[in-house]
DRENMI-622227 format. One record per residue (C-alpha): residue in three letters; x negated, y negated, z. Coordinates in steps of 0.5 Angstrom, whole numbers, plus 2048, in hexadecimal, padded with zeros to 3 digits. Layout:
BEGIN
ALAXYZ ...
END
This chain:
BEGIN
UNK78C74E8C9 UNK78D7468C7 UNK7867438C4 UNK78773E8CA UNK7867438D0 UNK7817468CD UNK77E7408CC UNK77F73F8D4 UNK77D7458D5 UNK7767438D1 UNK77673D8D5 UNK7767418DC UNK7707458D9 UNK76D73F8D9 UNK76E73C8E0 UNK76B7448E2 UNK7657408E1 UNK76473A8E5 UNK76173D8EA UNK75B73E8E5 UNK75B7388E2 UNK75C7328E4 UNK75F72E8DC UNK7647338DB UNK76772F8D6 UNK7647338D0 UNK7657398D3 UNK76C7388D4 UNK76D7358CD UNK76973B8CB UNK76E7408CF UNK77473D8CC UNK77273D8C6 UNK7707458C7 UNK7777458C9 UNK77A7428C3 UNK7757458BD UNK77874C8BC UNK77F74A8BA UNK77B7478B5 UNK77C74D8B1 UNK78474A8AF UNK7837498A8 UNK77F7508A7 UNK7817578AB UNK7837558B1 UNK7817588B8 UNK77B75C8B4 UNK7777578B0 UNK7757538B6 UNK7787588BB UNK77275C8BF UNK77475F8C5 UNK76F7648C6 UNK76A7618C2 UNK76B75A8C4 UNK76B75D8CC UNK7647608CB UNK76175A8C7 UNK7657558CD UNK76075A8D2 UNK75A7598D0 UNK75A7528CF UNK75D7528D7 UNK7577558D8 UNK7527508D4 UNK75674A8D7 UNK75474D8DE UNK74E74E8DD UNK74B7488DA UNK7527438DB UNK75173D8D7 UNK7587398D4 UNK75673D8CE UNK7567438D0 UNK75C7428D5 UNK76073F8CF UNK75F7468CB UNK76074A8D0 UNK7687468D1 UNK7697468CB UNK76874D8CA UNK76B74F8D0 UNK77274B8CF UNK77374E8C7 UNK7717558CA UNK7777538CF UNK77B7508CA UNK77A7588C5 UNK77C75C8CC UNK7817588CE UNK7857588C8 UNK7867608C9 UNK78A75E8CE UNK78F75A8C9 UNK79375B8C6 UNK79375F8BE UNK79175B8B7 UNK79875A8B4 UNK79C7558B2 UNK7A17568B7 UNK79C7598BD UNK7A27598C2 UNK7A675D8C0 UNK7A07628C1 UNK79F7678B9 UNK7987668B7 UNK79276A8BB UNK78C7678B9 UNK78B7618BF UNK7827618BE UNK77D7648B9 UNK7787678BD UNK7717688B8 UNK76E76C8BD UNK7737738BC UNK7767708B5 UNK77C76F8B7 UNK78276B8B9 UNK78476A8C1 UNK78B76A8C2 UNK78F7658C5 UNK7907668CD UNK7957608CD UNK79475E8D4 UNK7947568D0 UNK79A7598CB UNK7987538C6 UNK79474D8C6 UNK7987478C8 UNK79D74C8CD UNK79E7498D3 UNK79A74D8D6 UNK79374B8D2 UNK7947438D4 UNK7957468DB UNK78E74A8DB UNK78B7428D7 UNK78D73E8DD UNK78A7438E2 UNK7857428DF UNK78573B8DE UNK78573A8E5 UNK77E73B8E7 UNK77C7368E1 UNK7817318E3 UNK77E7318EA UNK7767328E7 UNK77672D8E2 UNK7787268E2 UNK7787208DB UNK7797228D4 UNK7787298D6 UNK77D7298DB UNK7817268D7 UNK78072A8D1 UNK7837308D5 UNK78872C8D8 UNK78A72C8CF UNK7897348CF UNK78D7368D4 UNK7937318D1 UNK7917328CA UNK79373A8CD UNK7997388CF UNK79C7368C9 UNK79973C8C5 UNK79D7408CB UNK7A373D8C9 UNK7A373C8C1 UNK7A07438C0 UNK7A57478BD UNK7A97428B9 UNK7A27418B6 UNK7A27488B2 UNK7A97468AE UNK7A67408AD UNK7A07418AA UNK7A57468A6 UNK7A97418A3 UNK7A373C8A2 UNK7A074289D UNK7A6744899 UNK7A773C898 UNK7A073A897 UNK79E73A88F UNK79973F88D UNK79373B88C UNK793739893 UNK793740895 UNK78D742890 UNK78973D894 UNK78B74189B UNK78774789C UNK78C74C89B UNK78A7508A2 UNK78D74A8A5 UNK79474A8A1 UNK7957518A0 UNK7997538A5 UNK79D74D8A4 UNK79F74F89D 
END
């Protein structure tokens, strides 16, 4: 799936919880920042670096638990910021596979799971981030935020949704793009590109 839906996704698992706090303000923030974190394995291994889907499911568990238990805008802010990265690792199982090209469907490996040491294979329900079907799951669930929050915040989910769009429509094109850029840029502007960003692309 896109950043931004997870993102989005990050953002509801934060209004969840303003029922409990009334400032829920950083607790949002915090949500869509969890949302947003694990795909910050890019420049590494990606879906396993940052992806925890089981382990991240029992951590986002326990801190439900704490935040229930003694609620305060920290402990809240915890529980949402894990809850959404356990969502967005379990949820990129639905996606699709980690090739270069995943509509056409040839890789296996959709999410490393550390627990059993092994990767989840895609089930493609979302064929590939950017498929048509991703920016539909991302406007459901901005509807919610658009209709809770009001301001920047609303304004800001207003920016994700179309940022989205746009993706949605470029997606494809921008693999043979990024081709083309790496076969004509010069060596020592790629030396300074962290090859697991670029090898695909060579």
């Amino acid at each position: 799936m896109m950043a931004t839906t997870h993102v989005l996704a990050g953002v509801l698992v934060g209004l969840g919880t303003l029922a409990l706090v009334p400032e829920a303000g950083p607790v949002v923030l915090a949500g869509a920042l969890g949302g947003l974190a694990p795909d910050l394995d890019l420049a590494g291994a990606h879906r396993k670096d940052l992806h925890f889907p089981g382990y991240g499911s029992i951590a986002a568990v326990l801190a439900v638990v704490a935040a229930a238990v003694a609620p305060s805008p920290a402990t809240l802010s915890l529980a949402a910021f894990l809850v959404a990265a356990a969502v967005h690792a379990v949820s990129d199982v639905l996606g699709g596979d980690l090739t270069l090209r995943p509509w056409e469907a040839t890789g296996d490996r959709a999410v490393y799971e550390h627990l059993r040491g092994r990767w989840h294979p895609p089930r493609r329900l979302i064929r590939y981030d950017g498929a048509p079907e991703d920016l539909l799951v991302g406007i459901a669930l901005a509807l919610p935020s658009l209709a809770m929050l009001d301001g920047v915040s609303q304004s800001t989910v207003a920016a994700l949704v179309i940022v989205s769009a746009g993706y949605t429509l470029v997606r494809r094109s921008l693999v043979d793009a990024g081709e083309r850029l790496v076969a004509a840029a010069p060596a020592a502007v790629l030396a300074a590109i962290p090859e697991t960003v670029i090898e695909d692309l060579r």
